[in-house]
TIKOLBA-172674 format. One record per residue: x, y, z of N, C-alpha, C in turn. Coordinates in steps of 0.1 Angstrom, whole numbers, plus 5000, padded with zeros to 4 digits. Layout:
BEGIN
XYZXYZXYZ ...
***
This chain:
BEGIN
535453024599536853014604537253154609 537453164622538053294630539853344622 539453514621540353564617541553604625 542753564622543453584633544653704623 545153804639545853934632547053924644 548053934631549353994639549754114638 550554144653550854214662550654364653 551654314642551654464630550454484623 549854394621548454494614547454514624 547354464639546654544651547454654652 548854714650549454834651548754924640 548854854628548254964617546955004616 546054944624544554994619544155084628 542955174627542555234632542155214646 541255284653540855304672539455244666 538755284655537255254656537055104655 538055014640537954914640538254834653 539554894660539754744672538554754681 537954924680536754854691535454774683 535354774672534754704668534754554669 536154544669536554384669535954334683 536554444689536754424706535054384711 534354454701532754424710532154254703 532954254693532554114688532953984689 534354054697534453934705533853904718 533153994726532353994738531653934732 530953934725529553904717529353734715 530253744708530653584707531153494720 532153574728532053534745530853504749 529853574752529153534758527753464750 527853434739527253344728527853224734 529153174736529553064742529353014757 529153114766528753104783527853054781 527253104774525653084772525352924773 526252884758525952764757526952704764 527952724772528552594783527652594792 527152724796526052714808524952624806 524552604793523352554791524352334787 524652344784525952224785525952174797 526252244810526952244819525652144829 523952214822523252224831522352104822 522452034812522151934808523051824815 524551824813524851754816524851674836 524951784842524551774857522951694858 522251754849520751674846521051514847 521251504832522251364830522751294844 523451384852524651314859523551234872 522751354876521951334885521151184884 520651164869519851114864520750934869 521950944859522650814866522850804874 523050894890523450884901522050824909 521050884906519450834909518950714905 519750704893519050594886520150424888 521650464897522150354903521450324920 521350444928520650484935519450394939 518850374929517550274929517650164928 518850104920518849994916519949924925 520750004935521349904938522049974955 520450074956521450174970519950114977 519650204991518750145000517750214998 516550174997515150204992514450305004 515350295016514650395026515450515024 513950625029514350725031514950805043 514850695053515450755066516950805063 517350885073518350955074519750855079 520650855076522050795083522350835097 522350975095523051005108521551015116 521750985128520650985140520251075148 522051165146521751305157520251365152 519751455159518451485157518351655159 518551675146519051815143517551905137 517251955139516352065139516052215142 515052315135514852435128513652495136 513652615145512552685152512552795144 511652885145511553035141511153105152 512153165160512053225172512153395168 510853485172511053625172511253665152 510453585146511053555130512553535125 513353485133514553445130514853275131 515253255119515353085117516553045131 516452925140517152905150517552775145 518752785146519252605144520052545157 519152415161520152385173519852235175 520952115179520952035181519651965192 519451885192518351835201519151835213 520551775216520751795229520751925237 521252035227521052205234519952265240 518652175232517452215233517052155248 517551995252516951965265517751955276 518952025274520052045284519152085299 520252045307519952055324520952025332 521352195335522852195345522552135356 521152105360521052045375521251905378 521251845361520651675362522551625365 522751535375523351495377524151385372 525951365372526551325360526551165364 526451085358526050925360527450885365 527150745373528950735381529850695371 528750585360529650525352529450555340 530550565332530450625321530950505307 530750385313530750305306529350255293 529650235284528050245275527950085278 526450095277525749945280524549945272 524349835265523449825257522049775264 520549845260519849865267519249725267 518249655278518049515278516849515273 516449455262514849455257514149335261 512949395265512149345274511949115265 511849075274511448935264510148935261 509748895254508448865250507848735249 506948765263506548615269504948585256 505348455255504048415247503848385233 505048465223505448425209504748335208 505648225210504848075202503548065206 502948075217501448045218500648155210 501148285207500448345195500648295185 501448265179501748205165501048085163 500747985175500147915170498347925173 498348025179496948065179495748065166 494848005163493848015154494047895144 494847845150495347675137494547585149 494347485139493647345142494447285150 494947185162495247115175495046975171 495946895164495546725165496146705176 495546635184496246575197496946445192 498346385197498746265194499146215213 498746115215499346105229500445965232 501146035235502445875237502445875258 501845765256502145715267502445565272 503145545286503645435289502145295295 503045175287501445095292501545055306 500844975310500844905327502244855329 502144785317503344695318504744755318 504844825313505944945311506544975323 505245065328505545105341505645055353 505444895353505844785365506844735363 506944735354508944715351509344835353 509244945354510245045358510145065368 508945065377508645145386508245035401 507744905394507444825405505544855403 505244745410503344745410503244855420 502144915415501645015422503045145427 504045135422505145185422505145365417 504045385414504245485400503245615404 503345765403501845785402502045895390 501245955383501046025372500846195373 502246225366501846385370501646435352 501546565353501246665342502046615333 500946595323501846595305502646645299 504346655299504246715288504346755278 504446865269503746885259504846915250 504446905236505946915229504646945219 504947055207504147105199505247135186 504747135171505347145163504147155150 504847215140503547245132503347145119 502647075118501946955107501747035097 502146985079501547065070501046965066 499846965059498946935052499146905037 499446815028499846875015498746865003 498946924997497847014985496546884983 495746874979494446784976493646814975 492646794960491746834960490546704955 489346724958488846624964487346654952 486446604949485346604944483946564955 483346694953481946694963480646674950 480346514956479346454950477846484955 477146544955475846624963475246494954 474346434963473346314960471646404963 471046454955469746484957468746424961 468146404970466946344972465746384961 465146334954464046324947462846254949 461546304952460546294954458746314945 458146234943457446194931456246144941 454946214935453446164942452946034938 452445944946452045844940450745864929 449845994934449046004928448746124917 450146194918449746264905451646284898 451646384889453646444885453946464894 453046544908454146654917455646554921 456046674916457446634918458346744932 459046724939460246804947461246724951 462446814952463746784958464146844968 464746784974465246784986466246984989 466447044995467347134996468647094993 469347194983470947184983471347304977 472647304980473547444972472747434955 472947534952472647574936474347594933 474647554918475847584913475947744915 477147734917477447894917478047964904 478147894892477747944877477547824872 476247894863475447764855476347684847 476347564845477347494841478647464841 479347564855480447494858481047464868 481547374872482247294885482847354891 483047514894483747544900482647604913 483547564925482847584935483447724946 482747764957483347864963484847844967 484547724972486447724978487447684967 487147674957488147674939487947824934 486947894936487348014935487848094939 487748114954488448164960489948134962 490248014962491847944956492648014946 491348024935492348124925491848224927 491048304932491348424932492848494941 492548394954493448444965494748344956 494948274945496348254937497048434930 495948434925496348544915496048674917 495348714926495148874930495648904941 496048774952496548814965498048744966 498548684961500048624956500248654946 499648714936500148784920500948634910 500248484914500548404907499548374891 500548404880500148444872499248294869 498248294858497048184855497548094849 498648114841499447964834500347914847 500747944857501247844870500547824874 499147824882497947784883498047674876 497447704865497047584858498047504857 499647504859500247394857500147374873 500247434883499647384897498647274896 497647334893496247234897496547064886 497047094874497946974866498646874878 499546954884500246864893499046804905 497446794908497246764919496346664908 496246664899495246554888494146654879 493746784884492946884885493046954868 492346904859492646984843491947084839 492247224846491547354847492347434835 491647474826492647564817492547704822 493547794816493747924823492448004815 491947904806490248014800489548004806 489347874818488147854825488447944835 489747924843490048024855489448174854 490148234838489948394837488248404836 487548274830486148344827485648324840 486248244847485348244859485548354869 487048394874487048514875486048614872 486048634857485348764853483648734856 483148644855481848584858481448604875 482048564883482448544897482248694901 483048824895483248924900481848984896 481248984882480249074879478648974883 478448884888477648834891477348834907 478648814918477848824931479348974936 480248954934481249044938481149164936 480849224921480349374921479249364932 478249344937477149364941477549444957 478449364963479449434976480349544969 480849554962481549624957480749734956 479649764949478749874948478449954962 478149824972477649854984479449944993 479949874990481049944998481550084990 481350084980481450264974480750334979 478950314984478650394994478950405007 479150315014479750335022480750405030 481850435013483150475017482550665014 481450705017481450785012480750845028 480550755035480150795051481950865060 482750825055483850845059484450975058 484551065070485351225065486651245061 487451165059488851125053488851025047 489651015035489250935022491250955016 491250855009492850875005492250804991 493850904981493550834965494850794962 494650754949496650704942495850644928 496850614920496850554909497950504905 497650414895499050344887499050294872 499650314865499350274852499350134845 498850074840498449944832498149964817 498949824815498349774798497249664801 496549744788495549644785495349614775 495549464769495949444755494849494748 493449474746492249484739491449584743 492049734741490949814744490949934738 490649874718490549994712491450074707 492350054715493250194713494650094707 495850214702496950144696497450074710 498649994705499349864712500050004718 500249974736500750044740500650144743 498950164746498850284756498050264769 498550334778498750304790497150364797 497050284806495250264812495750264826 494950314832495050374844494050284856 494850234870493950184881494150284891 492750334891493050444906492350354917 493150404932491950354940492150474950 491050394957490550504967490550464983 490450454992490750405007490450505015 489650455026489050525038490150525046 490350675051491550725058492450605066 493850565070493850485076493850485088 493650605095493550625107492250615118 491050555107489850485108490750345121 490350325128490350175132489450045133 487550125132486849975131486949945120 486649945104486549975091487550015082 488149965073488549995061487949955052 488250015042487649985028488550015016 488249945008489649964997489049984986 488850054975488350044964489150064952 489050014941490249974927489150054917 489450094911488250174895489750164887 488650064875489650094864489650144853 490450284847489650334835490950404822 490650424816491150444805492550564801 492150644808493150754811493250824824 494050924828493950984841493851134843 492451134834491851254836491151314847 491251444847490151454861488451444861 487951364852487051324851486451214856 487251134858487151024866487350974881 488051074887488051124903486451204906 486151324892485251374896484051324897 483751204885482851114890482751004900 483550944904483950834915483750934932 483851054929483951094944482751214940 482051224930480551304932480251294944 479351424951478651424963479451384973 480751364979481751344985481851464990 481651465002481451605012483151585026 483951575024484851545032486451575031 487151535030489051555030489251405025 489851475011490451335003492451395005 493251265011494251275010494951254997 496051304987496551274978497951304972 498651284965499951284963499651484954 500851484951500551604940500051634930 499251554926498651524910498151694909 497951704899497551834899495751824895 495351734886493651654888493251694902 493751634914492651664925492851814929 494251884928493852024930492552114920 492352024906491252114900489952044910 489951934908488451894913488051984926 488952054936489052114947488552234945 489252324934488452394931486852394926 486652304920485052294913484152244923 484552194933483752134947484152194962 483152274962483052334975483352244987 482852144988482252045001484151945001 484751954989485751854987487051924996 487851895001489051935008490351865003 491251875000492351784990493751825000 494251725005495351725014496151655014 497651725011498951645005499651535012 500351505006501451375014502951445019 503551405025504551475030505451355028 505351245022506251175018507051195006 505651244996506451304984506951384982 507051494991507751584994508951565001 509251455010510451395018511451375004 510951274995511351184988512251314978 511551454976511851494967513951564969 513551594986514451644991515851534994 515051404995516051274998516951224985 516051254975516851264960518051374962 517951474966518651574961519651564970 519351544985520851514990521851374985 521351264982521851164976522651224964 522751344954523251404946524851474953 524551494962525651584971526951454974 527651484974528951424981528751404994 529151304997528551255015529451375025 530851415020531251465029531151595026 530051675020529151795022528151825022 528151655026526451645026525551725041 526151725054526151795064526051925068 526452015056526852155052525752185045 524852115037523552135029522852175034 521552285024520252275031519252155031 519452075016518851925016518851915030 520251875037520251785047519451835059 519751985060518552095074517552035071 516752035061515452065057514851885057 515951825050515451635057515551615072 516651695077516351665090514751725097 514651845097513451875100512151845097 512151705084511051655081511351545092 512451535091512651405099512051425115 512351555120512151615134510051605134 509651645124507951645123507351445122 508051375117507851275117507651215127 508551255130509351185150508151195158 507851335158506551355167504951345162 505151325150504151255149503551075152 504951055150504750895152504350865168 504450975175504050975188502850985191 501650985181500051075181499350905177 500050795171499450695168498350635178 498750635190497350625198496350745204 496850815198495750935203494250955199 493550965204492051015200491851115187 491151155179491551245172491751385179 490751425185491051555194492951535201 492651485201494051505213495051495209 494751435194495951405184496651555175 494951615177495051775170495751865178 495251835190495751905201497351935200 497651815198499251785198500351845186 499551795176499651845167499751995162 498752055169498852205171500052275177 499752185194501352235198503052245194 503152065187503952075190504652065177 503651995166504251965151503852115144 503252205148502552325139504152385138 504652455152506052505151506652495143 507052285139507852255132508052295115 506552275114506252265098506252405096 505752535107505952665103507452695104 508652665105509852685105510452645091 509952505091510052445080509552545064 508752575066508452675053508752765051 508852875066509953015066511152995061 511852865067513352865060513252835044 512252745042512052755024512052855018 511552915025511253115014512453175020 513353145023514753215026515453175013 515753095008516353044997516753064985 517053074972517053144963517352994956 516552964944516652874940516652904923 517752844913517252934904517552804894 518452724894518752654887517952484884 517852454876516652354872517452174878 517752224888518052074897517152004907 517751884911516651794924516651934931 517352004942517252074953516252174946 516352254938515152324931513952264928 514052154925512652064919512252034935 512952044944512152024957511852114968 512352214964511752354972510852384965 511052434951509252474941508452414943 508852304945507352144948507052144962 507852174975507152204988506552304988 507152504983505952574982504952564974 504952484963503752494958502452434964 503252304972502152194979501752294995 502152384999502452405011501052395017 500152445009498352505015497552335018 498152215008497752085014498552055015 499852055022500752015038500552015051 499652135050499252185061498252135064 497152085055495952035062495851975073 497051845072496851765084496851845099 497151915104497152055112496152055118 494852055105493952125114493051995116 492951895108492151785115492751675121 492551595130493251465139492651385127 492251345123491351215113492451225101 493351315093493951335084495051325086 495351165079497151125079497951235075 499651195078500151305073500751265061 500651165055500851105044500051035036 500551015024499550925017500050765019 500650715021501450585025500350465023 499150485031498050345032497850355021 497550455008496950434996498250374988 499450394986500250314981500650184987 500150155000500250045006499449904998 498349984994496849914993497149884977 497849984969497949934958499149844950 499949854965501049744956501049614959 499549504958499449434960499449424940 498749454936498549514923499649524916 500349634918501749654914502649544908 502749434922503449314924502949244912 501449214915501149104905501449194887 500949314888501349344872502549334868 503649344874505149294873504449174864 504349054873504148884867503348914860 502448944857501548924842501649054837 502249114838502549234824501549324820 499949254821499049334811497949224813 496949314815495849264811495049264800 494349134798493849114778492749214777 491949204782490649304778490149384788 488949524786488449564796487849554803 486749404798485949344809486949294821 488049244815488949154828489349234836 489349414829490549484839489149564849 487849554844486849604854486249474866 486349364856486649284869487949274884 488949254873490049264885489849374893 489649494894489649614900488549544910 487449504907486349434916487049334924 487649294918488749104926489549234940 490449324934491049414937490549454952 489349504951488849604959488749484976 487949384965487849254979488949244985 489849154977490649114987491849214995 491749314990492749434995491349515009 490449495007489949545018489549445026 489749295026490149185036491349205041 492549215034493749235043493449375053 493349505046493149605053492549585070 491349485070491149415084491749335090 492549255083493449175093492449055087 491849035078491248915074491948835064 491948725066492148605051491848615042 492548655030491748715019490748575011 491248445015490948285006489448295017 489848315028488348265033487448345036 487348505033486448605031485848575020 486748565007486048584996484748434992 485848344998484948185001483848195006 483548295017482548355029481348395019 482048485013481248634999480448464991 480948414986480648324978479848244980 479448194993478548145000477048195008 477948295004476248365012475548445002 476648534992475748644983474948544973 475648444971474448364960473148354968 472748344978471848284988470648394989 471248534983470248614989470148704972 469948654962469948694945468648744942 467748684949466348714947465748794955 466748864963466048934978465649044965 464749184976464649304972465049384973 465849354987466949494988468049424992 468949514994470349444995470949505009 470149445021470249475035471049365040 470949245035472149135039473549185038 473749235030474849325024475749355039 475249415045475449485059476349395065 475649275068475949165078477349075069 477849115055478749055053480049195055 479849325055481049365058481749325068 483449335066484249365076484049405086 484149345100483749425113482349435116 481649345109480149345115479749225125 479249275132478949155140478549045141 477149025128476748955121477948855114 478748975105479748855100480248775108 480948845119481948755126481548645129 480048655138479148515138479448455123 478748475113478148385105480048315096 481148365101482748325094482748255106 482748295119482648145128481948035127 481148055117480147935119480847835109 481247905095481747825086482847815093 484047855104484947785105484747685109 483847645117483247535130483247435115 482447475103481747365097483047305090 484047355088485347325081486047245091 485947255104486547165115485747025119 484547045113483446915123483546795108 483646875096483946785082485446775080 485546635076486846605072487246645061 486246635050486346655038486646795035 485946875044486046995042487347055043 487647025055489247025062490447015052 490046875050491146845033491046935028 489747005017489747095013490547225013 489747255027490247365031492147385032 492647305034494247325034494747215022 494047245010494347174997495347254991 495247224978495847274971495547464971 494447474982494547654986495747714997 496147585003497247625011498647645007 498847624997500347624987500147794983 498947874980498847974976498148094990 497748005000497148065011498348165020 
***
C-alpha cells in the first residue's frame, strides 16, 4: 500500500529524503511503462489476431489490391522515387480525344463456345423427319425439294449403372492325352476380388479426386444394387496402389529428377495408427516439376512422419537443380549441405505477409502506409510478370532482367530504409522479406523459375479438400498408399487428363507387363507420350464400339466423374 504525505510533513523533512522519494517514484514510473508498454503490445497482438482471424472467415480471400491506380517505387541515382503510373507515361504531344464521354470497352465475342464444350463427348444422332405423305399434303406431289438439316443439340445424361462382366472361357482338352489350354483373357486384377479396372478407378477418382469420403461411396454403390463395403474399397485401394501404381510412381520420381526446376510444400495430417500418442500430427510433402514446364508435369505426394529436414534430404538426394519453396527454414539447411541444390522463394508468402498487415490499418490511412507502397510495388512486379507467360525462357530472362530486376531492386532498398522495432504484422513482414531476400531473387536469374510457389499449393489442395471430409487417415500403410493414389491422379490433372480414365488406362496395361524385365513399358504410359496417346485412343474407340462398355463407362463413375 503506497504512502501518501501531507503538504506539512513534505515541509518538515529534509532535502536528502524528498530526493530519495523523488527517485523512487521514477523508479516505480517506469516499472509501470514498462509494463503498459508490454500490455499495450500484447494486447494489439490480440487485437490483430481477431481482426485477421474475422478477416478470414468472413472478408475476401484475395490478395489483390482495391484500389487499381498503379502506384509504384524506382531507385533513381540511390534515391527511392515515388510516382504514379500515369506520370511515368505522360505525353504532352499525344493529342486530347474529342469526346470525353466514358464508354465501356466492347469484348470481343467468342465464336465457337458451344462446339468446344461439346467437343470430345459421344454424338447419338436422333433424326425427325417428314414422311412422303406429310409432305404431299403440304406441299403437293413432287411439290417439295430438301435442303440442309437443321440441327438442334442438347446434352443427354446417362444415369448411374453398373453392370456385371461375365468372361466365358474357352477350355480345351486333348483327345489323346491331359493337355489341357484356355483360351486368352484378362487375369483378375487382385487375386480373389471382383473388382475390376473401371470400379477402381470409380473409387479412386470418388475419393482422391472428389474427396468423397468411403462410407458415401458405399452408401452410393447401395443405391445402384452394388454391396461393396468401405473395407473392401480401402483394401483395394491400398492393394491397387502397392501392387501396379507404386511401380509408375517409382518411375516418375526419377524422372522428376531430369527436370532443372522442381517446387515443394507440405501439409499436416492425422493418422489414427501410427505408434505415436492420439494426436500427433504427420506430415504430406510433395514435390512438382516446375510449372512453367509445358510438355510434362509431374506431381509427387511422400508421406512421412514428421517435418524434418531429413526427409527432403532424402527424397531430393542427387538432385542437381533449383527447388522452388515457401520459407521453411529445412530447405534453407539442405541448401547449405548440397552444393548442386539451389532453393528459391515464393513471393506470395511474402505478399501475403504484407497484405495481413495492411488489413490491420484503418482503410482511411490505409493510403498513407508503407504496407500499402510496398503491396503496391509487389503488385507493380506481378503485373509485369504476368506479361512473360508466353515467353521462351531466354526471353523471359531477358525481360525479367530489364524490366522486373529494377522493380524488386527498389523494392528492397526501400525495405532497409525502415526502422522496424516493434513485434507486429508490418514488422513480421519486413524481417521476413529481408531475410528471404537472397531466394526472392532467384527467379532473376533463371527464365525456368516461377516467381512463386502457387503450382505446389495448387497440386496439394486436392488433398487438403478431401482431408477436411475424412479428417484422418487410419494407418500408415493407407497414408503411403494415398500419397501413391495422390501422386497419380494429381499428375493426370496437371496434363489436362481425366483422372477416372488415366488411372483405368494404368490398370489395364501395368498388369499386362508384371513379368517383364525391365520397366521400359513404363515410358509409353506417361503423360504426353506418344505411345500413350495412341494406346488411351484406342481404349476410347473400344468404350464407343461396346455397348456394355459405354454403360459402364458413364455408370455409376459419372455421378463422381
Amino acid at each position: 500500500m503506497a504512502v501518501k504525505y501531507t503538504e506539512e510533513q513534505l515541509n518538515s523533512v529534509d532535502k536528502s529524503f524528498l530526493i530519495q522519494l523523488l527517485l523512487q517514484q521514477q523508479e516505480q514510473l517506469e516499472a509501470i511503462t514498462k509494463e503498459l508498454h508490454a500490455s499495450n503490445e500484447k494486447m494489439q497482438l490480440l487485437m490483430e489476431q481477431v481482426i485477421l482471424g474475422k478477416q478470414n472467415r468472413f472478408g475476401r480471400s484475395s490478395e489483390k489490391m482495391e484500389d487499381t491506380s498503379q502506384i509504384c517505387f524506382q531507385e533513381v541515382d540511390g534515391t527511392i522515387v515515388f510516382f504514379n503510373e500515369a506520370e511515368a507515361v505522360y505525353d504532352l504531344n499525344e493529342k486530347e480525344p474529342d469526346e470525353l464521354e466514358l464508354k465501356s470497352p466492347k469484348q470481343p465475342k467468342r465464336k465457337g463456345k458451344k462446339e468446344s464444350d461439346l467437343s470430345g463427348l459421344t454424338v447419338r444422332r436422333i433424326d425427325h423427319y417428314l414422311s412422303e405423305e406429310e409432305l404431299e399434303i403440304e406441299f403437293g406431289v413432287n411439290g417439295w425439294k430438301q435442303l440442309p438439316d437443321a440441327i438442334s443439340k442438347k446434352y443427354h445424361f446417362v444415369p448411374a449403372r453398373v453392370e456385371v462382366e461375365e468372361h466365358h472361357i474357352g477350355v480345351y482338352a486333348s483327345k489323346t492325352d491331359e493337355h489341357m489350354v484356355k483360351a486368352d483373357h484378362p487375369k483378375a486384377l487382385l487375386h480373389g476380388s471382383l473388382v475390376s479396372p473401371s470400379l477402381g478407378a470409380a473409387i479412386i477418382n470418388g475419393k482422391y479426386v472428389n474427396a468423397v469420403p468411403l462410407y458415401r461411396l458405399e452408401q452410393e454403390f447401395q443405391r445402384y444394387g452394388l454391396q461393396i463395403t468401405r473395407q473392401n474399397m480401402a483394401n483395394w485401394c491400398i492393394r491397387l496402389a502397392e501392387e501396379y501404381l507404386s511401380i509408375l510412381y517409382d518411375h516418375l520420381h526419377e524422372e522428376l529428377y531430369f527436370y532443372h526446376v522442381i517446387q515443394a510444400d507440405e501439409t499436416p495430417v492425422l493418422v489414427n495408427h501410427d505408434g505415436r500418442k492420439a494426436g500427433s500430427k504427420s506430415w504430406m510433402w510433395v514435390y512438382r516439376s516446375g510449372h512453367l514446364y509445358q510438355d510434362r508435369q509431374i506431381v509427387l505426394y511422400e508421406y512421412q512422419q514428421t517435418r524434418n529436414a531429413s526427409h527432403p534430404r532424402e527424397f531430393l538426394k542427387g538432385y542437381d537443380g533449383i527447388c522452388v519453396t515457401d520459407g521453411y527454414q529445412v530447405y534453407h539447411t539442405l541448401e547449405k549441405e548440397l552444393e548442386e541444390l539451389t532453393i528459391a522463394g515464393c513471393w506470395v508468402h511474402c505478399r501475403r505477409r504484407f497484405d495481413e498487415a495492411l488489413k490491420l490499418i484503418p482503410k482511411p490511412s490505409q493510403k498513407e502506409s508503407n504496407a500499402f507502397l510496398l503491396m503496391k510495388q509487389i503488385q507493380a512486379i506481378y503485373r509485369e510478370e504476368g506479361k512473360l507467360n508466353d515467353l521462351s525462357s531466354d526471353e523471359r530472362l531477358k525481360q525479367r532482367q530489364a524490366v522486373i530486376k529494377p522493380l524488386v531492386d527498389a523494392f528492397f532498398a526501400y525495405l532497409k530504409t525502415i526502422n522496424v522495432s516493434k513485434k507486429d504484422k508490418f514488422g513480421d513482414a519486413v524481417r521476413y522479406a529481408l531475410n528471404q531476400e537472397k531466394y526472392l531473387r532467384v527467379f532473376l536469374t533463371d527464365g525456368d523459375v516461377p516467381i512463386d510457389n502457387n503450382a505446389s499449393e495448387r497440386a496439394i489442395r486436392g488433398f487438403c479438400i478431401g482431408k477436411k471430409n475424412w479428417q484422418m487417415i487410419d494407418t500408415i500403410h493407407g497414408a503411403k498408399s494415398s500419397a501413391i493414389i495422390y501422386s497419380i491422379v494429381e499428375t493426370a490433372k496437371a496434363n489436362n487428363l481425366k483422372p477416372f480414365d488415366y488411372v483405368q488406362y494404368l490398370l489395364e496395361e501395368i498388369p499386362k507387363h508384371m513379368n517383364d524385365k525391365d520397366c521400359s513399358f513404363l515410358e509409353d504410359l506417361l503423360p504426353g507420350q506418344k505411345n500413350f496417346r495412341q494406346g488411351f485412343a484406342k481404349l476410347k474407340y473400344r468404350w464407343l464400339q461396346s455397348s456394355r462398355l459405354k454403360m459402364s463407362r458413364y455408370s455409376l463413375f459419372c455421378v463422381y466423374a
